[in-house]
N, C-alpha and C positions, 0 to 999 in steps of 0.2 A: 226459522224452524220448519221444519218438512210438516208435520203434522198441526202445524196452527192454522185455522182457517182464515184468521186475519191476514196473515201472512201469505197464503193462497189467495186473500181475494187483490191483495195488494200489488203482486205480480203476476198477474191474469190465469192464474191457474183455472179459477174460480169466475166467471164470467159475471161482470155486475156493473152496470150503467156508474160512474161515478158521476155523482154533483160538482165535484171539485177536484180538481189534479195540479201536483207539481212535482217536481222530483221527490220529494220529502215526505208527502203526506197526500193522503186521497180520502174523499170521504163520498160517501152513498147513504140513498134512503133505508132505514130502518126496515126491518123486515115487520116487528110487529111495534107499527106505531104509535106512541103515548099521546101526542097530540098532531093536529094539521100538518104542523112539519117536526120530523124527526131525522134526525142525521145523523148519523157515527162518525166520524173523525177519526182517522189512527196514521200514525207513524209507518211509511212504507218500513223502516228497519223494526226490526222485532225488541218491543221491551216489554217485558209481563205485566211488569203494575206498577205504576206512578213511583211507587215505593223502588224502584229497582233505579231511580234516574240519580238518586244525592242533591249534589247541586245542581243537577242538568247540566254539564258545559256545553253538552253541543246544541244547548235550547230547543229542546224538544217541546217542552209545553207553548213556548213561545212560536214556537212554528205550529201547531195544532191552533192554540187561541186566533192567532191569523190567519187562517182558513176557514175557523167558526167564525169568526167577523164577517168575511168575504161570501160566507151561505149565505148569514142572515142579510145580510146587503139583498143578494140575488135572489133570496128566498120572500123576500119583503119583508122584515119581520123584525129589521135593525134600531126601527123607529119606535114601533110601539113596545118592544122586548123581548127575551128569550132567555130560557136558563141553558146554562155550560153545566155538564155533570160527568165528573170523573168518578168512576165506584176503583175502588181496591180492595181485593181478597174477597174471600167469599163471604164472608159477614158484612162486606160492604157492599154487597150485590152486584161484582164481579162475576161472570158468566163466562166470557170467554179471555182468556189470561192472553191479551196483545194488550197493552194500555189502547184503549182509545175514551173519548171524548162523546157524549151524547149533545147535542144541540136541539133543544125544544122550543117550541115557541108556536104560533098561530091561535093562543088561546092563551086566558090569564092563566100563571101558575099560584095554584096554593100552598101553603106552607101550613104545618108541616110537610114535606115531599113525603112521606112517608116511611 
């Protein structure tokens, strides 16, 4: 989509150090950080929200989850923990409509998340 900035930062419209790169998926540091390490995760193809995949055939969460593995590895952060967090729609505290993936960790997380 022209106008999604996920989709800009995905194919270099948008200029941004990524953490991680492969054909399928990029991710980079959070702009405003929850804890030590904060990472977005998204799909270089454009899907809006989790809700838009059904069954996923072409494994898109599976190709996301395997890059948030591969931060936390290189982030250091695999051993001691880290939360995955998908929001959907705006009541799920969906912000910007590309699905991606939040990867937290460098501190303990509490629950309630909020």
């Amino acid at each position: 989509m022209s106008d999604c900035l996920f989709c800009k930062i995905a194919n270099g419209a948008v200029p941004t150090s990524f953490v991680y790169e492969d054909d399928q998926v990029v991710a980079f540091n959070d702009i405003d950080p929850k804890a030590p390490v904060h990472v977005v995760i998204i799909p270089r193809q454009h899907v809006t929200t989790v809700a838009d995949l059904g069954s996923d055939p072409e494994g898109v969460m599976s190709k996301l989850t395997r890059a948030a593995n591969q931060v936390a590895e290189d982030r250091g952060v695999d051993v001691s923990g880290y939360r995955l967090v998908v929001n959907c729609q705006a009541d799920g505290g969906q912000s910007v409509f590309h699905l991606h993936m939040h990867l937290l960790g460098g501190r303990r997380m509490s629950w309630p998340p909020g």
